[in-house]
N, CA and C atoms as an extended XYZ file, in Angstrom:
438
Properties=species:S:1:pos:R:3:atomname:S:1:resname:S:1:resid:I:1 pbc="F F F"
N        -3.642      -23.373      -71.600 N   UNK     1
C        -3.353      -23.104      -73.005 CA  UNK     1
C        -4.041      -21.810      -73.417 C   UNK     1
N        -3.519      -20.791      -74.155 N   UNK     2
C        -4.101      -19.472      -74.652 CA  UNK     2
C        -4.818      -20.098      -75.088 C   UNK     2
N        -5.891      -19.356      -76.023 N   UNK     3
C        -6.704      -19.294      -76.819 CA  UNK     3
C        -6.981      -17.828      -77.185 C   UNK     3
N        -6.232      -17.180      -78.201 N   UNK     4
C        -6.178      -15.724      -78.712 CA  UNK     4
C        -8.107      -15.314      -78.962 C   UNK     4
N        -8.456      -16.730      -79.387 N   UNK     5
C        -9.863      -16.066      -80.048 CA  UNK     5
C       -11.186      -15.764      -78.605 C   UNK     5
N       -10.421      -15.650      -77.680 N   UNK     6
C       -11.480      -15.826      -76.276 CA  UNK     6
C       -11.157      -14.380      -75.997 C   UNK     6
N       -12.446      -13.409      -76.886 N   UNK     7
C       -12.342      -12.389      -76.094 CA  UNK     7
C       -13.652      -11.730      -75.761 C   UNK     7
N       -14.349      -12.666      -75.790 N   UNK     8
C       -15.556      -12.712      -74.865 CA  UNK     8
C       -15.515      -13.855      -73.444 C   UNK     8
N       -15.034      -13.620      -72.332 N   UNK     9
C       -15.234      -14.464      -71.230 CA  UNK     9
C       -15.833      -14.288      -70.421 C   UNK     9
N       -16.636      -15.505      -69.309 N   UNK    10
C       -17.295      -15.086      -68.377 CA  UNK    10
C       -16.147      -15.584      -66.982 C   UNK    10
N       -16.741      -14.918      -66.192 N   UNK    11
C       -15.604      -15.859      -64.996 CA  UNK    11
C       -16.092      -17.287      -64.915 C   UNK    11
N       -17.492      -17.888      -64.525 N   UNK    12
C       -17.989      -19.009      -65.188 CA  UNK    12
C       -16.996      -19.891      -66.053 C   UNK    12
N       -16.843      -19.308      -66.670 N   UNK    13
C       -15.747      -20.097      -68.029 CA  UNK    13
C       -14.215      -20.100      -67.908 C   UNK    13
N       -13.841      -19.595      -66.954 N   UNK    14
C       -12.052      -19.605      -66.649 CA  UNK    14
C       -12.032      -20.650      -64.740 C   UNK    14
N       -11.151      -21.265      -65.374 N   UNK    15
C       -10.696      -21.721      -63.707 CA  UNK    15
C       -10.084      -20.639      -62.998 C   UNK    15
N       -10.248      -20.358      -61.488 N   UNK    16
C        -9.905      -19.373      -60.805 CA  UNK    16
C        -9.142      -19.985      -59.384 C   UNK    16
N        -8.804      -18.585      -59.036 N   UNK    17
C        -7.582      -18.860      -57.682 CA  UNK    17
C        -8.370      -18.567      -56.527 C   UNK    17
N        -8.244      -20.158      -56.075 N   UNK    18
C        -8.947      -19.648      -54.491 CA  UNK    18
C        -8.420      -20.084      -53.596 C   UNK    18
N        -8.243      -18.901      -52.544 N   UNK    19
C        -7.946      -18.628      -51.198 CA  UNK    19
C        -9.046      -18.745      -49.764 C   UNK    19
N        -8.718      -18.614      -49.076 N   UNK    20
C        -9.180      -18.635      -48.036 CA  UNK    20
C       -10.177      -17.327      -47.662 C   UNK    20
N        -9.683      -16.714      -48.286 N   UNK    21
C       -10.683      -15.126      -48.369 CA  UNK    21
C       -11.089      -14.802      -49.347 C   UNK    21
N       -11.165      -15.348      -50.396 N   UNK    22
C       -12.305      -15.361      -51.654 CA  UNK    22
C       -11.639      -16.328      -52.857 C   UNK    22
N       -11.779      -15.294      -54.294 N   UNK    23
C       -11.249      -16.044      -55.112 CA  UNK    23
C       -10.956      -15.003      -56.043 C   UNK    23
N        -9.981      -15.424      -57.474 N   UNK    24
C       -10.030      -14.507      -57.987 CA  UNK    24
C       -10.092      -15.560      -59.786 C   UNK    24
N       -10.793      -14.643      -60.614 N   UNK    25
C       -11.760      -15.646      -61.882 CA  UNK    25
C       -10.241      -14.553      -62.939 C   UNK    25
N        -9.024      -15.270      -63.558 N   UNK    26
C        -8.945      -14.595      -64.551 CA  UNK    26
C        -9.538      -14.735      -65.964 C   UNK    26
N       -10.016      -12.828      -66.008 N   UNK    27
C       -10.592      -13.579      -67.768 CA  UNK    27
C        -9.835      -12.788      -68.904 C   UNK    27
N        -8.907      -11.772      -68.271 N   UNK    28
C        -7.936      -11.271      -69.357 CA  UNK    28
C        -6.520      -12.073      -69.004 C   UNK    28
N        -5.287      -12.227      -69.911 N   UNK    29
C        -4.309      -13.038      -69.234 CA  UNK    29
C        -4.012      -13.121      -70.483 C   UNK    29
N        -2.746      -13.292      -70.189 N   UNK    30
C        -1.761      -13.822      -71.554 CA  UNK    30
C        -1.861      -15.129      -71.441 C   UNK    30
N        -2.290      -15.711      -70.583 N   UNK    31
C        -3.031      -17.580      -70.417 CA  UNK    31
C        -3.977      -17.755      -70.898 C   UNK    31
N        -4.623      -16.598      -70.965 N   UNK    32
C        -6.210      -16.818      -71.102 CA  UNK    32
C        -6.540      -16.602      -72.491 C   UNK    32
N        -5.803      -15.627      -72.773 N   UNK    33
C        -6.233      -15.101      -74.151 CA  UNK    33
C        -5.252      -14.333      -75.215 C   UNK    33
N        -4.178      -14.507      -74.086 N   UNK    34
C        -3.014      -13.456      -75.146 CA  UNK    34
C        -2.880      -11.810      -74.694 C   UNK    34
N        -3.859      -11.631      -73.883 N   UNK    35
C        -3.469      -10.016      -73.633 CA  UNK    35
C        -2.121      -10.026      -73.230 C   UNK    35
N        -1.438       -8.601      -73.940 N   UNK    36
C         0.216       -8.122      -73.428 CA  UNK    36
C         0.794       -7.498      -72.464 C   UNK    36
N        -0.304       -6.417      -72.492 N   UNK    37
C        -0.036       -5.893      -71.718 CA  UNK    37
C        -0.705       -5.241      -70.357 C   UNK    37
N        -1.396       -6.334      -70.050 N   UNK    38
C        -2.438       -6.024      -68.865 CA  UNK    38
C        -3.122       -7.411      -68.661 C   UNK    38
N        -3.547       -7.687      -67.037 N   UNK    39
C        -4.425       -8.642      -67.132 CA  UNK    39
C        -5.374       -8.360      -66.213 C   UNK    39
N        -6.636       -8.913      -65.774 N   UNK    40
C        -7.975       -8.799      -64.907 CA  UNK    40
C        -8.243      -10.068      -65.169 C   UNK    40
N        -9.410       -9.427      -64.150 N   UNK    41
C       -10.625      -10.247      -63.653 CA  UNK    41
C       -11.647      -10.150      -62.751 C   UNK    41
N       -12.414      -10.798      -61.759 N   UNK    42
C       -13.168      -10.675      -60.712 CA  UNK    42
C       -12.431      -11.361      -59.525 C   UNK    42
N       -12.914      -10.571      -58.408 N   UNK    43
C       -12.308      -10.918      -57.500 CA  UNK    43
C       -13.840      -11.148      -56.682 C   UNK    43
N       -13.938      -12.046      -55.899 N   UNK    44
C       -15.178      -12.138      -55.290 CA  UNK    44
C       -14.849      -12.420      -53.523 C   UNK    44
N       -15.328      -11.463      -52.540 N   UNK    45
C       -14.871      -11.386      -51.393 CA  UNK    45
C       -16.078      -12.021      -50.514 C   UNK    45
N       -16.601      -12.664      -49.787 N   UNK    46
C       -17.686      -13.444      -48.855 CA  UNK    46
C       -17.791      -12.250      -47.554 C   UNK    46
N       -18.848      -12.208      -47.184 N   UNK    47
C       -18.806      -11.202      -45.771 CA  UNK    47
C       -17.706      -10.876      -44.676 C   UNK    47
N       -17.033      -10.462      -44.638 N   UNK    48
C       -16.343      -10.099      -43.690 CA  UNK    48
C       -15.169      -10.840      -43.773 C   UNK    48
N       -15.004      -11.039      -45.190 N   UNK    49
C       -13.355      -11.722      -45.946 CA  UNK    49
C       -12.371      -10.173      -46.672 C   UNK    49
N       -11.414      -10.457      -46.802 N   UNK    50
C       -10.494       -9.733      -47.589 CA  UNK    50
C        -9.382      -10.261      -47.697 C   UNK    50
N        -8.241       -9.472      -48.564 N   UNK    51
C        -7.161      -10.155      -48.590 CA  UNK    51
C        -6.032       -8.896      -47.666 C   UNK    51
N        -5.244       -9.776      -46.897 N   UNK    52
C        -4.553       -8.207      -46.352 CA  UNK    52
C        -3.372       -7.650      -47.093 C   UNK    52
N        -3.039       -7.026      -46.094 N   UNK    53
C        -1.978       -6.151      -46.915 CA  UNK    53
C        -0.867       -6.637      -48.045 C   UNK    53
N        -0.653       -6.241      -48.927 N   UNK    54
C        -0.176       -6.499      -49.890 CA  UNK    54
C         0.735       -5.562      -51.305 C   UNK    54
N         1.550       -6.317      -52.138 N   UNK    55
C         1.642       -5.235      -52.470 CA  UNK    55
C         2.121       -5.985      -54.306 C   UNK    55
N         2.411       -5.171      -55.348 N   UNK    56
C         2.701       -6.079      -56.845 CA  UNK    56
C         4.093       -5.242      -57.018 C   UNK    56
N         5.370       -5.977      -56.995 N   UNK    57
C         6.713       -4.965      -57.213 CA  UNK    57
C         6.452       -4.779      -58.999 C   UNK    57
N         6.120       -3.934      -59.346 N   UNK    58
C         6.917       -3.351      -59.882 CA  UNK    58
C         5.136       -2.970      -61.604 C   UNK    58
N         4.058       -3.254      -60.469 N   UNK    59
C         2.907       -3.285      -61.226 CA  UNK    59
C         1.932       -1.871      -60.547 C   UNK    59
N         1.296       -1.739      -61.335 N   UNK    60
C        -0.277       -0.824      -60.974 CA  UNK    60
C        -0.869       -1.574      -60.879 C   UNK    60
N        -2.153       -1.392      -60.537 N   UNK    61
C        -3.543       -1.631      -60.594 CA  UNK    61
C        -4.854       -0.751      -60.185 C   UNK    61
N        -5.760       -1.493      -60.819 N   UNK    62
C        -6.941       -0.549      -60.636 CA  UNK    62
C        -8.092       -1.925      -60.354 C   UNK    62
N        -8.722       -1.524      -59.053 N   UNK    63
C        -9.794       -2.012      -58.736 CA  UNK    63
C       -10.882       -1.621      -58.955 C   UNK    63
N       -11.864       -1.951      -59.156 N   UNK    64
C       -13.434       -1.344      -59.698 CA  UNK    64
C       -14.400       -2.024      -58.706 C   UNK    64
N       -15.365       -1.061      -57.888 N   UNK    65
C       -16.276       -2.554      -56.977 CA  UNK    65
C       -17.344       -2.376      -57.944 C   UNK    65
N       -18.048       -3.460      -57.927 N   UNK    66
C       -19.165       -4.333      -58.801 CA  UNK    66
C       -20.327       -3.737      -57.967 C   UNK    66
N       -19.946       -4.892      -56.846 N   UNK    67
C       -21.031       -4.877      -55.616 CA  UNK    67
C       -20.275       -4.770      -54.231 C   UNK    67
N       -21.500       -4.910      -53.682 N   UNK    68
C       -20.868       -4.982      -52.074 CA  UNK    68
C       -20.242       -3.354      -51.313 C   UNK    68
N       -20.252       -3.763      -50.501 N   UNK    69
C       -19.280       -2.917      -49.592 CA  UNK    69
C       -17.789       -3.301      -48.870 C   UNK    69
N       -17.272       -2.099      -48.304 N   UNK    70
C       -16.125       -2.736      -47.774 CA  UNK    70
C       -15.243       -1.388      -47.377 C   UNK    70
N       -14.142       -1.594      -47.152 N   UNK    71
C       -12.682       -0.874      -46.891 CA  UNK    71
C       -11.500       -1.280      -47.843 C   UNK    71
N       -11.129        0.167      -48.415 N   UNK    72
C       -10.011       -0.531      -48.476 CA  UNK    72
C        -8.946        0.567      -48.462 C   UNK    72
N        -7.536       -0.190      -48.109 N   UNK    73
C        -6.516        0.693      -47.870 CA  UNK    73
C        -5.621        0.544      -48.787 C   UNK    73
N        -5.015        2.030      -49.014 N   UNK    74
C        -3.725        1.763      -50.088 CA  UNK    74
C        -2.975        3.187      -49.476 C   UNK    74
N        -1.460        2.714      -49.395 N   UNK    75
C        -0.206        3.202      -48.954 CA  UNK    75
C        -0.152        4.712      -49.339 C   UNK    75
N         0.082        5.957      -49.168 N   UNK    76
C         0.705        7.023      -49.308 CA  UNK    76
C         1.682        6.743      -49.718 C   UNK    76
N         2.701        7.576      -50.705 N   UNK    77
C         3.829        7.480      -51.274 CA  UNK    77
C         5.002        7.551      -50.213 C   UNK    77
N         4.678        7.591      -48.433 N   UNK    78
C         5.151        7.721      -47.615 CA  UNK    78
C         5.198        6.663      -46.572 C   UNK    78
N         4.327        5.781      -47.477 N   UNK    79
C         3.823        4.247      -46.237 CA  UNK    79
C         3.179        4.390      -45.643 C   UNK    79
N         2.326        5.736      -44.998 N   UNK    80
C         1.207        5.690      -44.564 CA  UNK    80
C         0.019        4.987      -45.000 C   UNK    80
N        -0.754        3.997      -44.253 N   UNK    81
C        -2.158        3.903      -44.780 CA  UNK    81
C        -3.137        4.671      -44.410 C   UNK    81
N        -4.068        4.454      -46.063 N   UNK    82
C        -5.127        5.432      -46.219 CA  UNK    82
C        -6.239        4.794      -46.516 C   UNK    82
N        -7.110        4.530      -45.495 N   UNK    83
C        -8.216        3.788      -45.956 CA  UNK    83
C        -9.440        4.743      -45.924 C   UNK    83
N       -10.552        3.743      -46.771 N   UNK    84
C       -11.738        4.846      -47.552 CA  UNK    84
C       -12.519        3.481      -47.518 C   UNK    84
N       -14.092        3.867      -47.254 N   UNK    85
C       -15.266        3.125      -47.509 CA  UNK    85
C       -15.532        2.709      -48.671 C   UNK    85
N       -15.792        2.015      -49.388 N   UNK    86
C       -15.790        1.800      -50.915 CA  UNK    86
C       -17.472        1.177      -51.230 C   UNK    86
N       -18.005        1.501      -52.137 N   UNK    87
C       -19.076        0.555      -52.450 CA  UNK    87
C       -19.313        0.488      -53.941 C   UNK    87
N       -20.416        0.203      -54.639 N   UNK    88
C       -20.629       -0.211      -55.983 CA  UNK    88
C       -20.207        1.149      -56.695 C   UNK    88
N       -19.591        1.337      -57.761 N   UNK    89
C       -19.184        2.455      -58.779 CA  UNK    89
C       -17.912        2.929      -58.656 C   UNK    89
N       -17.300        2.513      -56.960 N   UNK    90
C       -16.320        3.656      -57.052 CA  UNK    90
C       -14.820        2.635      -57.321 C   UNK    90
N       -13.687        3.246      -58.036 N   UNK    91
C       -12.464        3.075      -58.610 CA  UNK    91
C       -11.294        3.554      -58.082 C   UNK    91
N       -10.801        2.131      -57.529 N   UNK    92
C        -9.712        2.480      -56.710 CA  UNK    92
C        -8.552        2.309      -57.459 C   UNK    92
N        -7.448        3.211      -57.732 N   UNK    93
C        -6.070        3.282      -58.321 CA  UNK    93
C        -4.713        3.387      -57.464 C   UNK    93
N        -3.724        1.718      -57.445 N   UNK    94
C        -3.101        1.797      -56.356 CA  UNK    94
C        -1.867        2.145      -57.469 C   UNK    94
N        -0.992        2.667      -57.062 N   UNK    95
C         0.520        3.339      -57.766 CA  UNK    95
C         1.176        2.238      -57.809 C   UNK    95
N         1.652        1.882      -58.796 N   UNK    96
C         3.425        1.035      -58.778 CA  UNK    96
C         3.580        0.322      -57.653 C   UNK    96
N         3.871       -0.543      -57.265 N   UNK    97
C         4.538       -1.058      -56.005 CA  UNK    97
C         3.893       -1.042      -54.503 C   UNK    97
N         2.364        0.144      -54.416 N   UNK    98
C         2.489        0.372      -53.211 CA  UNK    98
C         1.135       -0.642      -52.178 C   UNK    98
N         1.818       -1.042      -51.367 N   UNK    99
C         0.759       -1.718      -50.658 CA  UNK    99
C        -0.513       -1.591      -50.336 C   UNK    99
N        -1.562       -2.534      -50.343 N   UNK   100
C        -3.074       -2.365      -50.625 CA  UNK   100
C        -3.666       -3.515      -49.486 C   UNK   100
N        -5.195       -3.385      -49.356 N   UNK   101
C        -5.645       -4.536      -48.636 CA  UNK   101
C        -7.324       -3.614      -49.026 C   UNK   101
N        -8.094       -5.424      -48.571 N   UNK   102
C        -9.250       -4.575      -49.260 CA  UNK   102
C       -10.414       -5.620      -48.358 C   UNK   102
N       -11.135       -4.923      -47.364 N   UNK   103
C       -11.802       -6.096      -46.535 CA  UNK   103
C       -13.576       -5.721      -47.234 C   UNK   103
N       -14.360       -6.878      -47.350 N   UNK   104
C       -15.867       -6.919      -47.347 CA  UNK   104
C       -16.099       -6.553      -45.819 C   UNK   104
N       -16.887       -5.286      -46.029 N   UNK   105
C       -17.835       -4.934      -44.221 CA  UNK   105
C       -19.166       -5.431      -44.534 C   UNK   105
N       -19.268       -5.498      -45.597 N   UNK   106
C       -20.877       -5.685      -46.120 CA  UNK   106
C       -21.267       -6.995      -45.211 C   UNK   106
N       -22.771       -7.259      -45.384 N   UNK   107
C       -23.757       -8.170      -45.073 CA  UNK   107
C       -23.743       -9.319      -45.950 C   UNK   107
N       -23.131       -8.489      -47.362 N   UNK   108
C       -23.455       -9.516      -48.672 CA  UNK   108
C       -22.138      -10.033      -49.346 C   UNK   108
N       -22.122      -11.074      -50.479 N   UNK   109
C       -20.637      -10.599      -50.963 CA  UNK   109
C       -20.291       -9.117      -51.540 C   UNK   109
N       -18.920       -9.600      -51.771 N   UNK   110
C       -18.417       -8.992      -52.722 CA  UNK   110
C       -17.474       -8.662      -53.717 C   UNK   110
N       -17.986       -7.595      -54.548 N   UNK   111
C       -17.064       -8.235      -56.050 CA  UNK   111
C       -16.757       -7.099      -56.723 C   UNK   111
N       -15.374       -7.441      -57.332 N   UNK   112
C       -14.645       -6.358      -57.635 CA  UNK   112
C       -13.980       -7.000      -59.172 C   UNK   112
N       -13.506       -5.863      -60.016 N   UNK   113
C       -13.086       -6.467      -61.069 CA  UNK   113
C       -11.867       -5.557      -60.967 C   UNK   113
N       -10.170       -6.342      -61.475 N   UNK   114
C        -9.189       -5.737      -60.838 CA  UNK   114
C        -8.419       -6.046      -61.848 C   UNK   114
N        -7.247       -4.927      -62.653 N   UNK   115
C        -6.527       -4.746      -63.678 CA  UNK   115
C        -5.375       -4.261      -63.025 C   UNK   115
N        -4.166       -5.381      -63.552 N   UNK   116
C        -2.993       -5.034      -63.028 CA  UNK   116
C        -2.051       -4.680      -64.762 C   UNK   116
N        -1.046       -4.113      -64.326 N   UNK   117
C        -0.456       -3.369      -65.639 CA  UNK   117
C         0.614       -3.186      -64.780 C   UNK   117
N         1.938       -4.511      -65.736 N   UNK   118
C         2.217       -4.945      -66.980 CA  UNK   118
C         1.458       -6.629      -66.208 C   UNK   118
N         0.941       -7.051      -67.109 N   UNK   119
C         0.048       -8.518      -66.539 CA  UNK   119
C         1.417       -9.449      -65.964 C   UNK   119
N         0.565       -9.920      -65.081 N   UNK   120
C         1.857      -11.074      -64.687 CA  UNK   120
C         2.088      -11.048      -62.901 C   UNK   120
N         2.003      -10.001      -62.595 N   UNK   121
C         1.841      -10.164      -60.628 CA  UNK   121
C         0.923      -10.935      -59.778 C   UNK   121
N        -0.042      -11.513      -61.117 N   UNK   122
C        -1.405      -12.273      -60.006 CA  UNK   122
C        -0.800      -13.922      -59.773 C   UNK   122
N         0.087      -14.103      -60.796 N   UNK   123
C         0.809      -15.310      -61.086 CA  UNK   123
C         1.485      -16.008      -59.458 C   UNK   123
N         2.071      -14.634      -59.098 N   UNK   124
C         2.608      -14.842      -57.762 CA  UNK   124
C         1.602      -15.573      -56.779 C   UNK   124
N         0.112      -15.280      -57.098 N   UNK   125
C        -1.214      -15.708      -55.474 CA  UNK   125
C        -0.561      -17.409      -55.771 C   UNK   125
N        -0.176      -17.540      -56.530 N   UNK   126
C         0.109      -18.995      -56.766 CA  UNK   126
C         0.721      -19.853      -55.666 C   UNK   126
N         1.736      -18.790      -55.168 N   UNK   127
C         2.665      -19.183      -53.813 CA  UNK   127
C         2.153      -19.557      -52.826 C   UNK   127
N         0.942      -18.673      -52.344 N   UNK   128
C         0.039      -18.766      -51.061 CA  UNK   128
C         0.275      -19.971      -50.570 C   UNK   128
N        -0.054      -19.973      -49.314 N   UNK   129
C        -0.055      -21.641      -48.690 CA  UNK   129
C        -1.531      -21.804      -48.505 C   UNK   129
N        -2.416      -20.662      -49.141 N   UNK   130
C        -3.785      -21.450      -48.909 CA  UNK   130
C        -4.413      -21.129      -50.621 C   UNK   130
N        -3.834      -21.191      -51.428 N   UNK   131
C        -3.977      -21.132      -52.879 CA  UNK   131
C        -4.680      -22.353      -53.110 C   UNK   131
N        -5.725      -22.300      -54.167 N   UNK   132
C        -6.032      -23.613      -54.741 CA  UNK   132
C        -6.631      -23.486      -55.792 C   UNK   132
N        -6.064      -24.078      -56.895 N   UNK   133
C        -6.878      -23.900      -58.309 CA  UNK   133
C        -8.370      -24.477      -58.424 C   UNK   133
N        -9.277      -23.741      -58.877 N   UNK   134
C       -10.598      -24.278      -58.428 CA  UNK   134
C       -10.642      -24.068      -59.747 C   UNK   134
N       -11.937      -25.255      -60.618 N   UNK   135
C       -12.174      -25.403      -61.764 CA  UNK   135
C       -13.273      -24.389      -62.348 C   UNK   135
N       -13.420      -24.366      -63.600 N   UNK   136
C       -14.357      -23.231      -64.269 CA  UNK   136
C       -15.688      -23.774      -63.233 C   UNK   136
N       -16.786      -22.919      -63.529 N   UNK   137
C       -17.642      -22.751      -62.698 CA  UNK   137
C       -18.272      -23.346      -60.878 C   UNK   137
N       -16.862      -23.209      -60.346 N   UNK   138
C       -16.636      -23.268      -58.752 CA  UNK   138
C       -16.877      -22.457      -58.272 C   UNK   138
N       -17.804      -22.508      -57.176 N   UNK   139
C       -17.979      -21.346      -56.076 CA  UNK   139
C       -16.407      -20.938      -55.589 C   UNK   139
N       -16.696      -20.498      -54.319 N   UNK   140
C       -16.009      -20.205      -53.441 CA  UNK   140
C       -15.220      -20.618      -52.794 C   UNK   140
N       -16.069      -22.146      -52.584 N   UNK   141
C       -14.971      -23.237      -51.747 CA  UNK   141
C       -14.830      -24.080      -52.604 C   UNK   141
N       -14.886      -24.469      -53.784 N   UNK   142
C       -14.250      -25.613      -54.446 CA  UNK   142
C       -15.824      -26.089      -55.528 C   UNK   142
N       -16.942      -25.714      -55.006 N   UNK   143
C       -17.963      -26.570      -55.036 CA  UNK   143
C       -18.588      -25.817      -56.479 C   UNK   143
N       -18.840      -26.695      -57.205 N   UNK   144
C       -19.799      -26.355      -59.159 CA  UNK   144
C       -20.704      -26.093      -58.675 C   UNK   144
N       -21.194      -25.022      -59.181 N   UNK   145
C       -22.082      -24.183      -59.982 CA  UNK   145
C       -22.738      -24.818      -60.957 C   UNK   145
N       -24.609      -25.107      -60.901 N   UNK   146
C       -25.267      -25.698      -61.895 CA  UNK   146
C       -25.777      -24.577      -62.908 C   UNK   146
């Protein structure tokens, strides 16, 4: 159920999508809160997890890392991949449509906060065959957070 007046969230406070290679906490969403035209959140990756290649028809996005380290690749306007070391500060911008993947090399987790534009492509992780709705304050694998 929206709730327009939630525009202070923590990931803590939203149920999130978890996979087999991390999870992802939405706290912007036209579910969440009514945003129109854009949605985010955190994405949280475990050592030497990622999600692979991939791609949103007909969306942008912009990844931000938090923490951690890692790789990640995103497509040339030619299908080439182009991968780059990534760590805390730096802002990755994938174009329209074009395929991405994003692995933790780190020791530690890691965490990224990720804005897709027009909101609505994360809807799809839903399909996964290793998808699972995990409740507000769930780790990684299923398990609450005190």
């Amino acid at each position: 159920m929206t709730d327009n007046s939630k525009v202070f969230v923590y990931p803590k406070d939203v149920s999130a999508f978890g996979f087999d290679w991390g999870k992802l906490s939405l706290t912007v969403a036209p579910e969440v809160n009514g945003a129109e035209r854009f949605s985010g959140g955190v994405v949280d990756l475990p050592s030497g997890k990622g999600h692979t290649r991939h791609n949103h028809p007909g969306a942008e996005e912009i990844i931000f890392v938090i923490s951690g380290n890692g790789e990640q690749m995103v497509e040339d306007k030619d299908g080439n991949p182009v991968v780059e070391k990534v760590g805390p500060g730096c802002t990755i911008y994938v174009p329209e449509s074009r395929f991405h993947s994003t692995l933790n090399t780190g020791d530690a987790p890691m965490q990224l906060f990720v804005v897709y534009s027009p909101a609505g492509p994360e809807l799809a992780l839903r399909d996964l065959p290793d998808f699972r709705l995990l409740p507000p304050g769930a780790g990684l694998s299923g398990e609450s957070y005190s």
